[in-house]
Phi, psi and omega in degrees: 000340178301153177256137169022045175068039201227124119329108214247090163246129183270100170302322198229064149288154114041336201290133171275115169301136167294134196278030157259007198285324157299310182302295186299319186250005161311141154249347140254126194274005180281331182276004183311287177347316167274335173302167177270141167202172204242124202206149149294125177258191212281341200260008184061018101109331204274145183226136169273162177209136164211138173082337163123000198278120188231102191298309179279127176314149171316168199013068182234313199285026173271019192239010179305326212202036189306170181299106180348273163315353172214151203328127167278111177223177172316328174272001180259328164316344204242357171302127192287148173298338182243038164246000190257279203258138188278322192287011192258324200275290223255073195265025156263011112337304201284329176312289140011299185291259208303229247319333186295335209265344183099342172319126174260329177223160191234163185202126215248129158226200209244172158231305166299331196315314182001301223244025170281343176275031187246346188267169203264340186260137158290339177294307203287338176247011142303325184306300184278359153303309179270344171284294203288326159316321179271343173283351194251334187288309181303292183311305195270009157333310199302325194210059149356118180083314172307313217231143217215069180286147169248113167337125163262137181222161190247112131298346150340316201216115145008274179291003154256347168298330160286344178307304187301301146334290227256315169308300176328270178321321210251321186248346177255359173078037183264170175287340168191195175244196158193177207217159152262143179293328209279138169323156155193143216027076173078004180245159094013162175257004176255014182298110197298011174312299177293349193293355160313301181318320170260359178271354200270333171308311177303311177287357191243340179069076191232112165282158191237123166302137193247095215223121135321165171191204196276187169312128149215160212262135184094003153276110166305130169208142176303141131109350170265000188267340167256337213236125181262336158297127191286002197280314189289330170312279185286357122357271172300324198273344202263344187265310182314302155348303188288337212291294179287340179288324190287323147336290181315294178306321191276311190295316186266029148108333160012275170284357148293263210302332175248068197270023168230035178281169186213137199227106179232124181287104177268142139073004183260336176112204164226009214275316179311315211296305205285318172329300224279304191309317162335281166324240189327068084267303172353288168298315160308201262341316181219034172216033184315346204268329190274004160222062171332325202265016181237072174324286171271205177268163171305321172314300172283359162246010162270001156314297152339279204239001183202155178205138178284157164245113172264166178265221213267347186244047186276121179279000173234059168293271173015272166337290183305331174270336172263021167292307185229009190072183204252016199263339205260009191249139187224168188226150203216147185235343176068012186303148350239049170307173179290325168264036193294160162223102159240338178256134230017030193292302194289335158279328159320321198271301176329314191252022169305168153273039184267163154320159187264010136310306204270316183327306191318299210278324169332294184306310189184009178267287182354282206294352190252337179281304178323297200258021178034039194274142192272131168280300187315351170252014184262129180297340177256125200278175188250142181277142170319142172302177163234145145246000000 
């Protein structure tokens, strides 16, 4: 199943919640009302709700998790939520999915979850928070090692997010959390609030994922303050976003104060890091005195603590690998979203013109080194490193 001797991990994957998944694994049901759900309105219908919070447009809610294989347009948008990808659902399907594409381990992340870090009660998104972990725990149950969860933790409130954090990691046995780039409620992700959060990630060795996801109301997101298309919306916000949380972190001392915290950038493409991290060593160099918590160049502590995830046909790979190299990039298919590049995105990348070094640790060495990933239950085996 390795590609070109390459051991295959999808940093950034997937899972669609089922729309029984709060009723069934909620554990105070008084809080239902509030959980996210999928209901017919009098016109047949479907609609989401979270929070009392209604995201999506009528026929909207297919666009989460459109069908792999097929062209995205209005008529595939119009898809009922359990009519779309089954591996999304499932995880023998989804298994199915990775062996035709070469995948060996997929590493899961939310699609409704996305947009918990947007509710307003801490109780309710600590709640939905501990439902979708032990329901996303149960889904990797299926294939140990293959299928990889990443933690939803309610940064709302510090302190249950290491609660949350500490559960995930110690007892459900997952490899990290994530977070959203976007401020939330007036703090920065460089807000001395959180340093509970990032020292218990140091002690526990939990990388924290950076996941941009849709609107919710009291998430600050770039391009919603202007722009009412959503094409344009999700254009800006997911590279600007990552653009400024990796600021936030680095300038505001974040990764100084924690240096064995660990950081990985999704879903954004990578085309931004060198532009940018260029720039923040710029400023540092010659505006060093207005960010004092920020000690080296930028450059070395994203070098340091951190890595991007590209997909598989991103045209400033290249770039990106003789800028900053080939040890900090990691690789991603986004399944099974609508703008997913999943089908044959792993022989693409594989037969690219990077070197078979940089192919190797991109494809899947970055990540097993990153994420402390157990190799030995993946059915194909991994082939020796190089150095």
């Amino acid at each position: 199943m390795t590609i070109n001797n390459s051991l295959v991990v999808d940093t950034d994957s997937h899972i669609l919640e089922p729309i029984n998944l709060w009723t069934d694994y909620l554990e105070n049901k008084e809080l239902l009302s509030l959980a996210p759900r999928f209901y017919d309105d009098a016109e047949g219908v479907q609609r989401f709700v979270i929070e009392g919070f209604q995201p999506t447009p009528p026929k909207g809610t297919g666009m989460g998790g459109r069908n792999v294989d097929k062209k995205f347009q209005d008529t595939v948008a119009t898809q009922r939520w359990e009519e779309q990808q089954p591996g999304g659902f499932s995880p023998e399907p989804r298994l199915q999915d990775m062996d035709r594409e070469g995948v060996d381990i997929a590493m899961l992340y939310p699609t409704v979850g996305l947009r918990y870090t947007g509710l307003k009660s801490d109780e309710v998104a600590a709640a939905v928070c501990r439902a979708y972990n032990n329901w996303l725990a149960d889904y990797c149950k299926a294939a140990p090692g293959r299928l990889i969860g990443i933690g939803a933790v309610p940064f709302q409130s510090p302190e249950l997010a290491v609660a949350e954090m500490r559960y995930v990691i110690e007892k459900l046995g997952f490899k990290g959390v994530f977070t959203r780039p976007n401020p939330l409620r007036g703090r920065n992700l460089d807000h001395p609030d959180y340093d509970p959060i990032w020292q218990a990630a140091e002690e526990l060795d939990c990388p924290i994922g950076i996941h941009e996801g849709g609107f919710m109301p009291g998430i600050v997101a770039v391009g919603y303050d202007r722009y009412d298309n959503m094409a344009y919306r999700h254009m800006a916000s997911h590279p600007m976003e990552q653009q400024l949380s990796c600021m936030t972190l680095i300038l505001g001392g974040v990764l100084e104060r924690f240096p064995k915290l660990k950081i990985v950038f999704l879903e954004s493409g990578g085309g931004w890091v060198p532009y940018w991290i260029d720039r923040m060593d710029e400023h540092r160099k010659h505006m060093g005195w207005m960010i004092p918590d920020c000690k080296l160049l930028p450059s070395d502590y994203f070098r340091r603590q951190c890595l991007i995830q590209i997909p598989s046909d991103e045209s400033t790979t290249p770039m990106l690998v003789d800028l900053l190299g080939e040890d900090h990039i990691v690789w991603g298919t986004d399944y099974p979203h609508f703008d997913c590049n999943w089908t044959g995105a792993t022989n693409r990348f594989a037969n690219s013109s990077l070197s078979p070094v940089a192919i190797q640790k991109i494809l899947g060495l970055n990540a097993v080194r990153f994420f402390n990933l157990e190799t030995s239950k993946v059915s194909a085996p991994l082939q020796p490193a190089f150095v």
